[in-house]
C-alpha positions in Angstrom: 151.0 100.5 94.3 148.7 98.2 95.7 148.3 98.6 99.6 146.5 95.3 100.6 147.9 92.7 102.3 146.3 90.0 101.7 144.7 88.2 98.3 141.4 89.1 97.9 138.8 86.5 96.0 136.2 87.9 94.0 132.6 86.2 95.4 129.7 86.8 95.2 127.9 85.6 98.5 124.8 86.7 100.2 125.6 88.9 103.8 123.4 89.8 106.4 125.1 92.9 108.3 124.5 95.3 111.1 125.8 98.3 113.2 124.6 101.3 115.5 125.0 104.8 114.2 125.0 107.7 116.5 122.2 108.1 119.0 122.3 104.2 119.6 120.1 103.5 116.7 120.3 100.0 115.4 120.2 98.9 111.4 120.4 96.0 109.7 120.3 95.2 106.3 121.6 93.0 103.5 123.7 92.9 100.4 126.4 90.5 98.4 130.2 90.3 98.4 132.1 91.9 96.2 135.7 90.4 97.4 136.5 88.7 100.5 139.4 88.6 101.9 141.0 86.9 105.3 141.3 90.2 106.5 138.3 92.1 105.0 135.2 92.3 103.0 133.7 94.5 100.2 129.4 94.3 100.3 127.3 95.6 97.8 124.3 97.2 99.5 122.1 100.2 99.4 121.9 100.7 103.2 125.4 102.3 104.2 127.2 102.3 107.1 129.5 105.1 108.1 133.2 105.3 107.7 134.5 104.4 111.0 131.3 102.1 112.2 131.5 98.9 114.1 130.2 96.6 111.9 129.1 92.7 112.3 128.5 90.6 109.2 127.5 87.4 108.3 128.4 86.0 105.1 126.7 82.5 103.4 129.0 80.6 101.7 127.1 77.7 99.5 129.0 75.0 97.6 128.6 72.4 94.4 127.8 69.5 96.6 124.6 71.5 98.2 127.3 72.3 101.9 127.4 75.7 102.8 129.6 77.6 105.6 129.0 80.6 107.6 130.9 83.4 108.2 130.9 85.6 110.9 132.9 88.6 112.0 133.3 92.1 113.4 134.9 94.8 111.9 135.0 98.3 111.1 134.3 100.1 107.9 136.8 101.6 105.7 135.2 103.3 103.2 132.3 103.8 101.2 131.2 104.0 97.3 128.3 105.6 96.4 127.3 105.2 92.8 128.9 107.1 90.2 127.3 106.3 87.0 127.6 102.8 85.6 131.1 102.3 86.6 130.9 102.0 90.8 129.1 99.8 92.8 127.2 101.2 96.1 128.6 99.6 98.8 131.2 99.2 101.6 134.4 98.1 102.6 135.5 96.7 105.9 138.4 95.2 107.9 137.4 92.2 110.3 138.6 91.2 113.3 139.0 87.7 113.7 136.4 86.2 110.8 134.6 83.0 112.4 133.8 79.6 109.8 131.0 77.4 110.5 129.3 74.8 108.9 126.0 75.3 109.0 123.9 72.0 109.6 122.7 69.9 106.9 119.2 69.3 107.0 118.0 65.9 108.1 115.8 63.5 105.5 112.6 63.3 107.7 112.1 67.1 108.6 114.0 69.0 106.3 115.3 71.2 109.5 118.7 71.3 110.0 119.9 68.9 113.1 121.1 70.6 116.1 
């Protein structure tokens, strides 16, 4: 039986994430999306967070016509995969709270930066 509530959408996506393990050490890292979902996230990393960790992520969306949207959310993770062979990914799951969408700036024809 499947216990997830909500549809989850297999995309791959580029994800900036961070959290603070014991002793109020800070990491950061990156990965890809597995699955997103409106309530949760799978990234495939090497750097792991813990099972229980605050975690906040920021996932880059990028479309046909050359838009892309950010999002960003807090969460907490669920669980982790460790490699096993061929057949697992390394990563993470998490549940988010409240998953933010932006549209990040498009960048203007004289400077190439994105406008403000």
């Amino acid at each position: 039986m499947d216990r997830r509530e909500r549809r989850r959408f297999d995309v791959s996506a580029p994800v900036a994430y961070a959290w603070t393990s014991s002793g109020a050490i800070q990491h950061s890292a990156e990965g890809v999306t597995r699955d997103v979902s409106e309530s949760g996230v799978f990234i495939i990393a090497d750097a792991l967070p813990p099972v229980g960790a605050a975690v906040q992520f920021e996932v880059s969306f990028s479309f046909r016509d050359n838009s892309q949207i950010e999002m960003r959310a807090q969460g907490r993770v669920l669980r982790v995969e460790a490699t096993n062979g061929d057949k697992m990914q390394r990563g993470f799951a998490a549940a988010t709270d409240q998953p933010v969408l932006a549209r990040t700036p498009e960048p203007t024809p004289e400077t190439g930066k994105a406008r403000g």
